[in-house]
C-alpha positions as a printed NumPy array, in Angstrom:
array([[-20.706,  16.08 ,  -6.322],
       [-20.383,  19.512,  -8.25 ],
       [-18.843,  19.509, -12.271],
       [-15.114,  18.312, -12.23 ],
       [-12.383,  18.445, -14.758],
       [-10.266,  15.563, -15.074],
       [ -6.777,  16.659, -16.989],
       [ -5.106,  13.686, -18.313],
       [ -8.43 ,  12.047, -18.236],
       [ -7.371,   9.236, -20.97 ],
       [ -4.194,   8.16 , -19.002],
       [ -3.292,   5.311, -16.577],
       [ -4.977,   7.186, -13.471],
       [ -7.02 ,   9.859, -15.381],
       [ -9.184,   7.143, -16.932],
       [-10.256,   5.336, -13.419],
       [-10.914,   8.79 , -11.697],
       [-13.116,   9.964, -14.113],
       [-15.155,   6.626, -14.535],
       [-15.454,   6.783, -10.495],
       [-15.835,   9.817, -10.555],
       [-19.155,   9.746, -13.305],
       [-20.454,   6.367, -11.445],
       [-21.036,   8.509,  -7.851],
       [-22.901,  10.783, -10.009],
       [-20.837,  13.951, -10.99 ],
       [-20.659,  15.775, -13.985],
       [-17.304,  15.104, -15.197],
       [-15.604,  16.531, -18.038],
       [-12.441,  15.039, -19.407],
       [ -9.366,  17.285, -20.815],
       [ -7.483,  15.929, -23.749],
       [ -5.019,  17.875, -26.691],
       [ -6.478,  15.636, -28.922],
       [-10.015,  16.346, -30.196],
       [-12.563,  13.732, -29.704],
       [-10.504,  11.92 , -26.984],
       [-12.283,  13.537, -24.24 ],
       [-15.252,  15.921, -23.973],
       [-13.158,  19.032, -24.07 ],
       [ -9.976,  19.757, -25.971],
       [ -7.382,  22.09 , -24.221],
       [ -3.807,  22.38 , -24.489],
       [ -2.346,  22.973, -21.098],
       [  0.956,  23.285, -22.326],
       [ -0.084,  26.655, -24.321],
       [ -3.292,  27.123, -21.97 ],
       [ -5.537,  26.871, -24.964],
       [ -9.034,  26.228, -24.349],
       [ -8.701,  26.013, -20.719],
       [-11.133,  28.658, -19.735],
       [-13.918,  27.088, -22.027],
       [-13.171,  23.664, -20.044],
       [-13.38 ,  25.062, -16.642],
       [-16.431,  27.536, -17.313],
       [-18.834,  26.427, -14.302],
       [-16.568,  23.675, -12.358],
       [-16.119,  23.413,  -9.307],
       [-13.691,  20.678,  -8.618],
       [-10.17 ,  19.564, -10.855],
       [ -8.29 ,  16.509, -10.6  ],
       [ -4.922,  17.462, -12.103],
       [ -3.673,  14.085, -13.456],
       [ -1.953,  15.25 , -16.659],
       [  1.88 ,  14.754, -16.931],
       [  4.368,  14.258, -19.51 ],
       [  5.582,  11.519, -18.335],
       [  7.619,  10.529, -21.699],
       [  9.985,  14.004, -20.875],
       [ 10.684,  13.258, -17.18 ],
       [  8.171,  16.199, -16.816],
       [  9.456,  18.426, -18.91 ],
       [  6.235,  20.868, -19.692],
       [  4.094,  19.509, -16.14 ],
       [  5.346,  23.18 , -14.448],
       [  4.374,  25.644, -17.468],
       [  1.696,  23.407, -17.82 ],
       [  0.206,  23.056, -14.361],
       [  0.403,  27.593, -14.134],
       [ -1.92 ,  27.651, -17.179],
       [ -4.129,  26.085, -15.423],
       [ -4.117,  27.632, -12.155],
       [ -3.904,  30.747, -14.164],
       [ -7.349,  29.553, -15.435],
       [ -8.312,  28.398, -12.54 ],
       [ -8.557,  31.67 , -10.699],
       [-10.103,  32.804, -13.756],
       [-12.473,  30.618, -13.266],
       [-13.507,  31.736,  -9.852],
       [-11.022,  29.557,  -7.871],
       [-12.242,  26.009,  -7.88 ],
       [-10.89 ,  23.248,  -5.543],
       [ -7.958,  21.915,  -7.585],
       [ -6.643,  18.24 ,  -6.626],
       [ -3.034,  17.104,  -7.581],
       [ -1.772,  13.541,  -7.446],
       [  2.029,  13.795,  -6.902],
       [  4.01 ,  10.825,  -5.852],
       [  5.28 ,   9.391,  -2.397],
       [  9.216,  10.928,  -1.669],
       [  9.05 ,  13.575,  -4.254],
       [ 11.019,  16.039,  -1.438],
       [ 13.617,  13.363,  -0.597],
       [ 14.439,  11.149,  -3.772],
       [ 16.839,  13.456,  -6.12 ],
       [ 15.332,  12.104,  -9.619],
       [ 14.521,  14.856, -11.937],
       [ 10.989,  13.79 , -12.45 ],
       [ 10.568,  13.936,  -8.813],
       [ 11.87 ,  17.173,  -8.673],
       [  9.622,  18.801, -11.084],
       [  6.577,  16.951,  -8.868],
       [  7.607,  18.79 ,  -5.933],
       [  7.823,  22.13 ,  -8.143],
       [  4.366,  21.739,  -8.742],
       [  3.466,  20.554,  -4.984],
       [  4.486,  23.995,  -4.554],
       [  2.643,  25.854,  -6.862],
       [ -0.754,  23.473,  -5.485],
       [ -0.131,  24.5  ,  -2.625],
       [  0.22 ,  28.161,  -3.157],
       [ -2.821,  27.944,  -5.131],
       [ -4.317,  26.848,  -2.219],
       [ -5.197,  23.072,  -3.756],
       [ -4.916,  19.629,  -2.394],
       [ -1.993,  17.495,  -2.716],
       [ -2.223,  13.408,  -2.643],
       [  0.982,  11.856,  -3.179],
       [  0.78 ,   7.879,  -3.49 ],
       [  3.307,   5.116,  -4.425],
       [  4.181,   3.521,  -7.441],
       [  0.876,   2.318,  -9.394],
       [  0.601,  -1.683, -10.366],
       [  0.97 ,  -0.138, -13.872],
       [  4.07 ,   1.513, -13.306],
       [  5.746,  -1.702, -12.143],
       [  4.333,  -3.703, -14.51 ],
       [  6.024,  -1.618, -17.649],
       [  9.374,  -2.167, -15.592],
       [  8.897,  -5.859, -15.551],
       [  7.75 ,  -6.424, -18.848],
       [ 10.551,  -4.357, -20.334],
       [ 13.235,  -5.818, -18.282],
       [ 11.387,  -9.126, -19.352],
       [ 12.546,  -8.658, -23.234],
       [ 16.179,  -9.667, -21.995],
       [ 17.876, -12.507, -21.755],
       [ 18.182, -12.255, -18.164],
       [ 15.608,  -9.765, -16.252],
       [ 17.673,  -7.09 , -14.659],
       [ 15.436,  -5.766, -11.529],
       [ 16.638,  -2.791,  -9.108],
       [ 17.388,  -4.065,  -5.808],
       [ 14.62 ,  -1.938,  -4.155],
       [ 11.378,  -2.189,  -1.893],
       [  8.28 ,  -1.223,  -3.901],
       [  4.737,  -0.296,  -2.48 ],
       [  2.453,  -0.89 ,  -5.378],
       [ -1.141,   0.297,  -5.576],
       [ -4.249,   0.526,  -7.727],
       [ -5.527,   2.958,  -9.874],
       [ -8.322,   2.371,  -8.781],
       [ -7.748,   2.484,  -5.077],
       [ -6.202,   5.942,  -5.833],
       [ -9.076,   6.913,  -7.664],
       [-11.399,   6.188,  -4.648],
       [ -9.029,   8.663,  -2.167],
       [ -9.205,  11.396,  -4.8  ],
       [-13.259,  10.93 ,  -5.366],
       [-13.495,  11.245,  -1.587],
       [-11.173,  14.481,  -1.278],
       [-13.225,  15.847,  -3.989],
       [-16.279,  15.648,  -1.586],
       [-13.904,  17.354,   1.208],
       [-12.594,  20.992,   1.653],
       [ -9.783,  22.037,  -0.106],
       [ -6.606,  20.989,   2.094],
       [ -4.052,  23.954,   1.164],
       [ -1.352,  21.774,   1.512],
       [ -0.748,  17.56 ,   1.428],
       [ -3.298,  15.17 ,   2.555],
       [ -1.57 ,  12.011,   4.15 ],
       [  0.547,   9.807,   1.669],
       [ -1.087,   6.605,   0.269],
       [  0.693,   3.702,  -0.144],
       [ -0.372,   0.29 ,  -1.296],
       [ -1.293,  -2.958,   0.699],
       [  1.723,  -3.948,   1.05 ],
       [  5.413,  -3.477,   0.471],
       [  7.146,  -6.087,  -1.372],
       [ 10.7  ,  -6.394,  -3.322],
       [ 11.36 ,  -5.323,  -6.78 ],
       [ 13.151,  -8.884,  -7.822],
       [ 10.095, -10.557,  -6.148],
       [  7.432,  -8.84 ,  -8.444],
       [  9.346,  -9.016, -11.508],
       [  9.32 , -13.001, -10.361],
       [  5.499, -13.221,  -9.988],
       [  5.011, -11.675, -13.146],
       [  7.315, -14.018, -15.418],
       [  5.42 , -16.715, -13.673],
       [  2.369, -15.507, -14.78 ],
       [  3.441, -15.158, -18.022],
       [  5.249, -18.497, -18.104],
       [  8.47 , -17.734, -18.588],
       [ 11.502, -19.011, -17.346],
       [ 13.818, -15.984, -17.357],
       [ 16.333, -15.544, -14.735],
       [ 15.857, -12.193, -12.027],
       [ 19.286, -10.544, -11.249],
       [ 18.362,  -8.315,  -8.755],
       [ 20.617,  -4.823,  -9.663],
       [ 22.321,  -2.595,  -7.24 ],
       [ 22.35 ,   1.176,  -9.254],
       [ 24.583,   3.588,  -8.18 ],
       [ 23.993,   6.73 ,  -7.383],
       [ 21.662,   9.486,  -4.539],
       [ 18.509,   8.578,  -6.023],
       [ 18.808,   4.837,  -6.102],
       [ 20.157,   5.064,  -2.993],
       [ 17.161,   6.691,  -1.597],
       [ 14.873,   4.192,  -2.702],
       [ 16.893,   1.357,  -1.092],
       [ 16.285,   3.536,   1.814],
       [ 12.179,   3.53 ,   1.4  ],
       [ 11.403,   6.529,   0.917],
       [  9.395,   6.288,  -1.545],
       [  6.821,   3.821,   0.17 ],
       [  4.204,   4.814,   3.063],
       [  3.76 ,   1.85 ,   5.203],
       [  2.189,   4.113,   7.871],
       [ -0.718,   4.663,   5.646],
       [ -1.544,   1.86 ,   3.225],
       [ -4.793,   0.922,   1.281],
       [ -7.051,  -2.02 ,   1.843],
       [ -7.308,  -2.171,  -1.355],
       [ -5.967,  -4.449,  -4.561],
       [ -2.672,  -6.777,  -4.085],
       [  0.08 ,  -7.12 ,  -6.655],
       [ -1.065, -10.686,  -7.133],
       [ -4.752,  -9.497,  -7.754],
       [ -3.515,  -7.711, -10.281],
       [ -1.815, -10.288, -12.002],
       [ -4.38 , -12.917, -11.547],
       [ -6.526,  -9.833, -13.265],
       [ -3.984,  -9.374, -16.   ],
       [ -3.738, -13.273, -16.696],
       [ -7.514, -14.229, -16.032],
       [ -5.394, -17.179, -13.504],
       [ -4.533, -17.303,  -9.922],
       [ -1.09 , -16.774,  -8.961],
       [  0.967, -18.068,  -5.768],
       [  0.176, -15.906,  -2.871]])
């Protein structure tokens, strides 16, 4: 494998593709705002210090996003660094986007598929996947602080980091794809109610699941799947495996 810039390489997915990424032996730099949290410090937001990170690599993995703003910088952000990409001398660039981007209208969704776009003129690669284990775990465990644990009355595909992590190392090894790659999807696809469930029992807590109809196009889109990939899902880690890796104890399969 050539030198490759992880962006967002301290976050949720960032953090597994880069220690993959360094453990199949390439030279991985990680891109952070904050100095010292990665081994170069670039803004993308402002494009600071992007062209020192990217001097002599070959492959990115774009996983920076701002999540906490429903996306609100990820387009600015992700044309500073194609902008310094082609500066650069045009490496492969990788994006992780997410399963139903082009068919769920959520706003964070939309500004995923804004950037699909811009990927894809770039000529990049774009991997969308489900939700991660993560992702449904900070659901659960924030419905968990009430009384009763509201859960939306959807299907759910979840998947591992790390699983991701291993499709991304092995499109960095591939020509770029100008366009999307299959979906990936997780193991198997399982009901919101029914994971928030399995995690109170893990935790040992008795809280009562009311699974939650939401209105609206969105909601109604993921009652309608299509957010999940069943047509393409991983071999890899099950929700319970998580748990049971969360808890250090088996769960009920």
């Amino acid at each position: 494998m050539n030198r490759i810039l992880v962006t967002g390489s301290t976050g949720a997915l960032g953090r597994p593709v880069a220690d993959l990424l360094q453990s199949l032996g390439a030279e991985v730099r990680g891109l952070s705002r904050r100095a010292g949290q990665a081994s170069h410090q670039g803004d993308l937001v402002t494009g600071a210090g992007l062209d020192a990170a990217l001097d002599g690599v070959g492959t990115i993995v774009h996983c920076a996003s701002d999540t906490r703003a429903q996306g609100k910088t990820d387009v600015q952000s992700t044309r500073h660094l194609l902008d310094a990409a082609a500066r650069a001398g045009h490496p492969h660039v990788i994006f992780v986007s997410i399963v139903g981007v082009d068919r769920i209208p959520f706003p964070y969704y939309r500004v995923k598929f804004e950037v699909e776009g811009l990927i894809e003129a770039y000529g990049g690669t774009t991997l969308r996947a489900t939700q991660f284990h993560d992702f449904v775990l900070g659901g659960a465990r924030l419905a968990a602080r009430l009384p009763f644990v509201p859960a939306p009355d959807v299907p759910v595909q979840p998947i591992s980091t790390h699983d991701v992590a291993a499709r991304i190392a092995e499109l960095a090894d591939a020509p770029p794809a100008a366009g999307r790659v299959a979906d990936l999807g997780g193991p198997e696809v399982l009901h919101t109610p029914d994971l928030f469930r399995s995690y109170l029992q893990t935790i040992g807590s008795r809280r009562r699941v009311v699974p939650v109809r939401l209105p609206g196009a969105a909601f109604r889109a993921f009652r309608q799947g299509h957010h999940l990939a069943p047509g393409n899902p991983s071999s890899g880690e099950r929700w319970s495996g998580f748990l049971e890796s969360l808890s250090g104890t088996p769960t009920e399969r």
